[in-house]
N, C-alpha and C positions, 0 to 999 in steps of 0.2 A: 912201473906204471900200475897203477890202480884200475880193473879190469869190472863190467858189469856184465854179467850173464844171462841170455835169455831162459824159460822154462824148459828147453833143452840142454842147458848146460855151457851152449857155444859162448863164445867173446862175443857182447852184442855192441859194447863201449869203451875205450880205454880215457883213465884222467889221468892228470899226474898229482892230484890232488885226493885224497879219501872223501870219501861220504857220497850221502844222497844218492845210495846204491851201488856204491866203487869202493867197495871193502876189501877186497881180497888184491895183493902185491904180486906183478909178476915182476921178474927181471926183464929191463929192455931186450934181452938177448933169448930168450925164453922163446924157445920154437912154436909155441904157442899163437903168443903174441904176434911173433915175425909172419907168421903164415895169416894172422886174423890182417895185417898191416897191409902187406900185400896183395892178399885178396880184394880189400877195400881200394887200393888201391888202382887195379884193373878193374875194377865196378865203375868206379870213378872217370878211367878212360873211356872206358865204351860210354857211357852217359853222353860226357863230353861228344862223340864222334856221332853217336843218335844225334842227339841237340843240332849240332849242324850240318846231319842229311839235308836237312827242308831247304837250307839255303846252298848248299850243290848245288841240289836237283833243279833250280832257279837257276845256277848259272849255268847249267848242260843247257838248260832248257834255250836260255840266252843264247849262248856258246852254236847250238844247232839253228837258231833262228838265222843268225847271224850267217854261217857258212849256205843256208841255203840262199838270202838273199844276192850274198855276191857269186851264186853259184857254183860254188866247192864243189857242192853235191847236192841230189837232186832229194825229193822227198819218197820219189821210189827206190834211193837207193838203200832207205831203212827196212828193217822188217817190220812187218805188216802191224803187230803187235804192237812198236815201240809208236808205230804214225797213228793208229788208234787212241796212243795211252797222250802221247805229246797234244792231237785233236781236241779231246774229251778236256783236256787243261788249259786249252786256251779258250774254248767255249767259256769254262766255268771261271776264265780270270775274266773274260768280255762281260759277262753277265753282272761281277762284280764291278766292274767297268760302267755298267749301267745303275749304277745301285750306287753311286760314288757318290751323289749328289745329297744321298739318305742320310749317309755312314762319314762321320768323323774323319777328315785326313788319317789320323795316327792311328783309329782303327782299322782303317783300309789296308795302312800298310802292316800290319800286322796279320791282315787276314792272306793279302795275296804274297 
């Protein structure tokens, strides 16, 4: 693999082609590389696992809505903290709720 370096020196790119700043040849096997591969690699996951916190957090939020209505459990039986944080986000989807009529379908659903 053909490796490009930032002004530190690290692997910032690998090609398997030369040029346009991919001059220097490492071995695929190259501890180097394998450790640059890898790391990139768990960057990669977390990203991914960020990226779909928001839509969780939407089906907890579902998920709890849902068990209090049929009475699972009550809304005192949360900490105080969590029926504060769960409140404050249904206000502010209600608000967008009233603002729906403003706001594009497909950017409604994007925002809530």
């Amino acid at each position: 693999m053909y490796v490009k370096r930032d002004t530190d020196g690290a692997i910032s790119a690998i090609s398997s082609e030369a040029g346009n700043g991919f001059s220097e040849w490492l071995a695929d096997d190259a501890r180097e590389l394998m450790e640059w591969q890898q790391g990139r690699s768990m960057k990669e996951s977390l990203q991914r696992l960020q990226g779909s916190d928001a839509h969780m957090i939407r089906v907890l939020e579902d998920l709890i809505e849902v068990l209090l209505q049929r009475g699972v459990i009550r809304i005192t039986d949360l900490p105080e903290a969590a029926v504060a944080k769960l409140n404050s986000r249904s206000a502010e989807r209600a608000k967008l709720s009233e603002l729906s009529g403003l706001i594009d379908q497909d950017e409604l659903d994007v925002l809530i």
